[in-house]
C-alpha positions in Angstrom: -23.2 -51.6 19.7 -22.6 -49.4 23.2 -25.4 -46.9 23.6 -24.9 -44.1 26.0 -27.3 -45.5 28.3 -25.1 -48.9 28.4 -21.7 -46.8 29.2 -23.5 -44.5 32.1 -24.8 -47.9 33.6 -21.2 -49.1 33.6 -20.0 -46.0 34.8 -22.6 -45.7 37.7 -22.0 -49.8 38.7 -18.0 -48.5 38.8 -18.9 -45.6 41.0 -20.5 -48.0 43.2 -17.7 -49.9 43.5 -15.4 -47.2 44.7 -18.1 -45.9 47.3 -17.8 -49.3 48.8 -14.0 -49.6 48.6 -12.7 -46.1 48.6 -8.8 -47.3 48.5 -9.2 -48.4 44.7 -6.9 -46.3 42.3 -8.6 -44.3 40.0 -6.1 -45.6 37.6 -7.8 -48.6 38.2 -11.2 -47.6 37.6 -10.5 -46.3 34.0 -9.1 -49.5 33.4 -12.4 -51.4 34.6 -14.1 -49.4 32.2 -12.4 -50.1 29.5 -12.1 -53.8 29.7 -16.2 -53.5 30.7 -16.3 -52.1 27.4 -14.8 -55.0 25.7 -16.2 -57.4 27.9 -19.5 -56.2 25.8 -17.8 -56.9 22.4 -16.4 -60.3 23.8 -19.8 -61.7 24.9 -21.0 -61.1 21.2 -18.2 -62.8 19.9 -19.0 -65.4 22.0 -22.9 -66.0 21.4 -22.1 -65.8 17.8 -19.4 -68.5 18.3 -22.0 -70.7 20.5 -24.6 -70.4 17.9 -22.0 -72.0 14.8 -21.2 -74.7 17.5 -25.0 -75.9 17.6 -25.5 -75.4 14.1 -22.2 -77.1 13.3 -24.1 -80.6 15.5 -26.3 -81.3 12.9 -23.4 -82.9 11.7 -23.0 -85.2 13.6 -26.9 -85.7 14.0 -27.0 -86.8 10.1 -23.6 -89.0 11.0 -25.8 -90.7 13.7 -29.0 -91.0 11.7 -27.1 -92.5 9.0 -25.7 -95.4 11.4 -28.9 -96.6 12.3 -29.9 -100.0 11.3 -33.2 -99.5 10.5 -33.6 -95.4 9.7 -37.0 -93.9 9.6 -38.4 -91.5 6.8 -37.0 -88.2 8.6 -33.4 -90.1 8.9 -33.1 -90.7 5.3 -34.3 -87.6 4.3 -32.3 -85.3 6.9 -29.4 -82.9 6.0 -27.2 -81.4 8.2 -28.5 -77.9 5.8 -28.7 -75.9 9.6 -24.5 -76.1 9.4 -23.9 -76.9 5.5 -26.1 -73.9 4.5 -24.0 -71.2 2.6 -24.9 -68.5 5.8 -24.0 -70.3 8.3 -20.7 -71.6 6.6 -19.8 -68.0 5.6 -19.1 -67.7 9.4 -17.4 -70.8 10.0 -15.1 -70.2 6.9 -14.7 -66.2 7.9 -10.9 -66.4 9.4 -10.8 -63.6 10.9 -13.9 -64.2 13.3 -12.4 -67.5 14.1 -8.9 -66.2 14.9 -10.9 -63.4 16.9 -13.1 -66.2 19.0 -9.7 -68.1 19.3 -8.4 -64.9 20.9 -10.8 -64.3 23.6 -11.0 -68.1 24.1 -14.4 -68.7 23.9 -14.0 -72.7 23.1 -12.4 -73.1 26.3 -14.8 -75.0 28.7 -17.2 -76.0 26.3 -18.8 -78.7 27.2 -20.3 -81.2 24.5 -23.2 -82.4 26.4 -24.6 -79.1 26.5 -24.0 -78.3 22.8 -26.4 -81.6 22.1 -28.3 -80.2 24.5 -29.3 -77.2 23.1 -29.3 -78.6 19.4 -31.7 -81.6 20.5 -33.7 -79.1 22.7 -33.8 -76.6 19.1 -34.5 -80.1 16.6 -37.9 -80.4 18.7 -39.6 -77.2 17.2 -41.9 -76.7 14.3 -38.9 -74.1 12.8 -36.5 -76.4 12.3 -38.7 -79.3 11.4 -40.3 -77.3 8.9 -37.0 -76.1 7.6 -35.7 -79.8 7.0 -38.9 -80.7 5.1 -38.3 -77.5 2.5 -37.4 -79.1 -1.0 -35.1 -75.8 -1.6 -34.4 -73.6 0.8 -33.6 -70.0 -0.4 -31.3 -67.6 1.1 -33.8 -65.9 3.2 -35.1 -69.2 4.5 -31.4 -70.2 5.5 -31.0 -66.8 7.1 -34.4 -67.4 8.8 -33.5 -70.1 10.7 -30.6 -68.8 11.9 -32.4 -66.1 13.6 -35.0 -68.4 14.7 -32.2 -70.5 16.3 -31.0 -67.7 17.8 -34.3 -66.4 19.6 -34.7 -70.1 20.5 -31.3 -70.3 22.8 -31.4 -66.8 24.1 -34.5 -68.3 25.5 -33.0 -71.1 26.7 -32.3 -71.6 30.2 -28.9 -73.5 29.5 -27.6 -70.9 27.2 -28.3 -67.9 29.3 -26.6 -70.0 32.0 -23.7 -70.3 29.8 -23.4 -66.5 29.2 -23.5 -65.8 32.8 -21.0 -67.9 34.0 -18.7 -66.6 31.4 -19.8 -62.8 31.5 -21.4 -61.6 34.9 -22.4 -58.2 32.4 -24.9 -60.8 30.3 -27.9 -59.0 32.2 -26.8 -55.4 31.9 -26.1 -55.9 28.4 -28.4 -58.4 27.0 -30.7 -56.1 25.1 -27.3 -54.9 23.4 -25.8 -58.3 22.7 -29.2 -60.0 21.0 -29.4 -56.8 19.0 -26.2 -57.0 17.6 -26.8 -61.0 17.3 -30.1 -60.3 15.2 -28.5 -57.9 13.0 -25.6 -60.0 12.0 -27.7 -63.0 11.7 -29.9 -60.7 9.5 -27.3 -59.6 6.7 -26.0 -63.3 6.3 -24.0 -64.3 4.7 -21.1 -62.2 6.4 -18.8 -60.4 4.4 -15.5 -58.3 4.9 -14.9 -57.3 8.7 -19.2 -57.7 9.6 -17.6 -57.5 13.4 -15.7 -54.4 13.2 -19.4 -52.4 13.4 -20.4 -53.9 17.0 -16.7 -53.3 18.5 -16.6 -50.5 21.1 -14.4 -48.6 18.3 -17.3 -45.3 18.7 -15.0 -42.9 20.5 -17.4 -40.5 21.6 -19.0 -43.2 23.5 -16.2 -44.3 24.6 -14.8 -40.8 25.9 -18.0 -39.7 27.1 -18.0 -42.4 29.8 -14.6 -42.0 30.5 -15.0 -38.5 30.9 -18.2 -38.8 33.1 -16.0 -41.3 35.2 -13.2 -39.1 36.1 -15.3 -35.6 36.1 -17.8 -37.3 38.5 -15.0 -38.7 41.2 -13.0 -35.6 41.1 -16.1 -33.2 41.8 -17.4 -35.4 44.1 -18.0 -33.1 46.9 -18.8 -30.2 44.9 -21.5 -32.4 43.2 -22.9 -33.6 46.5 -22.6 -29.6 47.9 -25.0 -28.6 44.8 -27.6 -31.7 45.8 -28.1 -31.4 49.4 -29.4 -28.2 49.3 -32.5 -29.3 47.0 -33.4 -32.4 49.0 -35.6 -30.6 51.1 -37.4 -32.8 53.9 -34.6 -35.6 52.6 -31.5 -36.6 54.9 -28.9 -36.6 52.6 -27.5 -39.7 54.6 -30.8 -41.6 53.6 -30.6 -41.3 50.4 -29.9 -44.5 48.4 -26.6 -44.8 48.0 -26.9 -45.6 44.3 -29.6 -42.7 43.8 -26.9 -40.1 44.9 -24.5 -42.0 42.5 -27.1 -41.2 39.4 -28.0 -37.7 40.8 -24.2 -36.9 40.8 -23.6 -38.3 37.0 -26.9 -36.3 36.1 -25.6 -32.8 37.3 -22.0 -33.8 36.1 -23.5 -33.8 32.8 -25.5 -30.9 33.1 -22.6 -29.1 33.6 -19.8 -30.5 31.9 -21.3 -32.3 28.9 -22.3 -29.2 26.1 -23.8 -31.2 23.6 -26.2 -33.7 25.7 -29.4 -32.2 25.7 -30.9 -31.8 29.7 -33.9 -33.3 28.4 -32.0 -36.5 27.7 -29.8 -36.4 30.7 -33.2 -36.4 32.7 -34.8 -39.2 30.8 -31.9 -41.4 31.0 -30.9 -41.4 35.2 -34.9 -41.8 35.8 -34.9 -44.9 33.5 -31.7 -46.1 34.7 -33.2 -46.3 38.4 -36.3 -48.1 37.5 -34.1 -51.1 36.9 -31.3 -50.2 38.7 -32.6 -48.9 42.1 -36.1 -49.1 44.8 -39.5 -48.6 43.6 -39.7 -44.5 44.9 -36.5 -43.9 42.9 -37.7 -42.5 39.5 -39.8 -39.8 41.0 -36.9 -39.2 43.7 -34.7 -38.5 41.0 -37.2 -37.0 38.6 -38.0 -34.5 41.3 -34.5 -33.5 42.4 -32.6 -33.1 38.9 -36.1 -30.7 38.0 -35.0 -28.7 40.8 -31.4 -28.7 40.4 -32.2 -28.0 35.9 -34.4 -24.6 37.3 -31.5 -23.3 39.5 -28.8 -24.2 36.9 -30.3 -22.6 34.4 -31.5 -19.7 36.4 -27.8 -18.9 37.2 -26.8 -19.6 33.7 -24.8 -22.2 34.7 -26.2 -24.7 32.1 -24.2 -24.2 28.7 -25.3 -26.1 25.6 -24.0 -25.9 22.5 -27.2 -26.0 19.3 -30.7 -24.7 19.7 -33.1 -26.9 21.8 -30.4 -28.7 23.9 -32.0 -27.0 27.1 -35.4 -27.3 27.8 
């Protein structure tokens, strides 16, 4: 699920950290890192968990249709098919999942209110209505409305509010979390260990940011003695503090990463600052790692390993 853009985010936003605090360990850092890492996986777990637990309420919306004294049409005819259906049960029936929610606790707090809530808020759209009117719904059309579900809550001001109280890295790994969401929601109904692909089990990911962590704080200065000279008409003690941050991962790569492609490593800090930094900083940064790429490679400092890796 981590792309390499997600772990130099996580990386940079740790870096941060430590320029504002410079007494934390490094020991600690690493371990920050890791748990980020996880803290990706968990908030998947529990979005996944939050959908069942709406789905599973149209249970008790047929219990409560069926009590009425004098049901309409749509109350006779209604079927709690959002939770019964045989993709959605695959989940609630998959132990493992459930032993893994129960593990990173994601139950805890829940409130009721907002699980109605939601459902209610999800029973008012022409998706699930028209779902509940389908004679026989196949497998796609059950898988369907799953997905429809979930597009509905991730657009939902309450269930983004959940996620953030829970997980303060909801916005830096949204995209990330939904696509993992839509793709399990996709290939219902889940089989075998589904979760085991979206775990942060990549290790190349995972020891290129740690890597890229510990290279970047222990050639700090050395990183910062290789930008200054390019800044030109720029006061090094101007420059944004998370700017210098992204220009020292850049370089650290350029230098210590073989197989990442300067092209890439370019590409990747400039986007990263668009959301991550002021207006100017994309061309800042475009400009500076252009003139640190020509003086690298120059020198011959700049070894890549395959053919078109440095361009």
């Amino acid at each position: 699920m981590l792309s390499r853009r997600s772990v130099r985010i996580k990386v940079m936003q740790l870096l941060y950290m430590l320029n504002r605090d410079e007494q934390i360990a490094f020991t600690d850092l690493v371990k920050d890192y890791n748990d980020g890492i996880w803290k990706t996986y968990e908030l998947y777990i529990f979005q996944l968990h939050l959908l069942l637990k709406v789905a599973q309420f149209a249970e008790k919306d047929a219990a409560t249709r069926s009590a009425k004294l004098l049901p309409g049409d749509d109350d006779r005819s209604f079927t709690p098919r959002l939770y019964t259906n045989e993709c959605t049960q695959s989940l609630a029936n998959h132990v493992v999942f459930l032993n893994i929610a129960a593990k990173y606790k994601v139950n805890e707090g829940l409130d009721e209110d907002h699980i109605r809530t939601l459902y209610q808020a999800f029973g008012d759209t022409d998706e699930y209505r028209n779902y509940l009117h389908m004679a026989e719904p196949a497998l796609e059309d059950h898988k369907k409305i799953l997905v429809d579900l979930y597009r509905f809550l991730v657009n939902h001001d309450l269930f983004v509010e959940m996620s953030e109280d829970r997980y303060n890295n909801w916005q830096d790994d949204e995209s990330l979390v939904t696509g993992a969401m839509k793709k399990t929601l996709k290939v219902m109904p889940v089989q075998g260990e589904f979760y085991k692909e979206h775990e942060p089990a990549d290790e190349t990911v995972r020891e290129f940011g740690e890597q890229l962590l510990r290279k970047t704080c222990q050639e700090d200065l050395a990183l910062f003695n290789e930008i200054e000279p390019t800044l030109k008409n720029w006061d090094a003690d101007r420059v944004a503090i998370l700017d210098m941050i992204m220009l020292k991962m850049a370089l650290c790569e350029l230098l210590h990463f073989p197989t990442i492609p300067t092209k890439v490593t370019l590409n990747e800090y400039v986007e990263i600052s668009k959301s991550y930094s002021t207006d100017k900083s994309k061309d800042f940064i475009n400009g500076i790692l252009d003139r640190l790429m020509k003086k690298l490679i120059k020198e011959e400092r700049i070894v890549k390993e395959g053919r078109g890796l440095i361009e």
